[in-house]
Residue frames relative to the residue before (quaternion, step in Angstrom):
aa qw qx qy qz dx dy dz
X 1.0000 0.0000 0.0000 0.0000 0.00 0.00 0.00
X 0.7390 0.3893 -0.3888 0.3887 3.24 0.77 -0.87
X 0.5981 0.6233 -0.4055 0.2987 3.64 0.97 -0.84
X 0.6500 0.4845 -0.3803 0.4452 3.57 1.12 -0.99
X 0.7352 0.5047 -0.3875 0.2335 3.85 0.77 -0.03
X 0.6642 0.5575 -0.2705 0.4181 2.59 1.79 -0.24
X 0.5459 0.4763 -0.4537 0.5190 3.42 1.90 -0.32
X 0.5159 0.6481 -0.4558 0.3258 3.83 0.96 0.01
X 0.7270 0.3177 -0.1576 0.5879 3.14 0.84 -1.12
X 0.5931 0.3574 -0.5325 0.4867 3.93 0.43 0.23
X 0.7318 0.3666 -0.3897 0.4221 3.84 1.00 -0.22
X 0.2392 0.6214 -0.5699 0.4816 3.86 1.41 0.52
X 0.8343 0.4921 -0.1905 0.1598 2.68 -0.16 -2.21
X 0.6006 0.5275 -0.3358 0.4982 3.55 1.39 -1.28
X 0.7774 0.3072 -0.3131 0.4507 3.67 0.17 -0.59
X 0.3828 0.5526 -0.4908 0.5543 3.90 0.90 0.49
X 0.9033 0.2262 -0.1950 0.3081 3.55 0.13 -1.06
X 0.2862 0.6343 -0.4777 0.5363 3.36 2.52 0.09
X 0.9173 0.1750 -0.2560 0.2497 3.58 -0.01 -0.88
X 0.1766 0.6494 -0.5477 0.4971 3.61 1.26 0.93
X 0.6922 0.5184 -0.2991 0.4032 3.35 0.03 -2.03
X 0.6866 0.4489 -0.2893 0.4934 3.52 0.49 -2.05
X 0.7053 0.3775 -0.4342 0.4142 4.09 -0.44 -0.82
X 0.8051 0.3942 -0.3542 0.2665 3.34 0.43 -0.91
X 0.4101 0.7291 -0.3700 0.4042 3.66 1.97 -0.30
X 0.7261 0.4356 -0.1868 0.4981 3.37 1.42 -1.52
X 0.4843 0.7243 -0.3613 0.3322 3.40 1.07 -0.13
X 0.5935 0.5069 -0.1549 0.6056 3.04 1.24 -2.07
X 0.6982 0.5173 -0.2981 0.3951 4.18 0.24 -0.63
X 0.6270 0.3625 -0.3775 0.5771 3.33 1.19 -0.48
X 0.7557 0.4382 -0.4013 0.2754 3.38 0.01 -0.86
């Protein structure tokens, strides 16, 4: 039980910081 929360939240976490990365990629492109 506990392992599956933590691969939950380490797989939250990866796609939280995919789309930071991704907004800020498009950021730099607009400007």
């Amino acid at each position: 039980m506990l392992t599956l929360i933590s691969y939950i939240g380490l797989l939250v976490g990866g796609v939280i910081g995919a789309s930071v990365v991704y907004l800020a990629l498009v950021k730099v492109k607009l400007i």
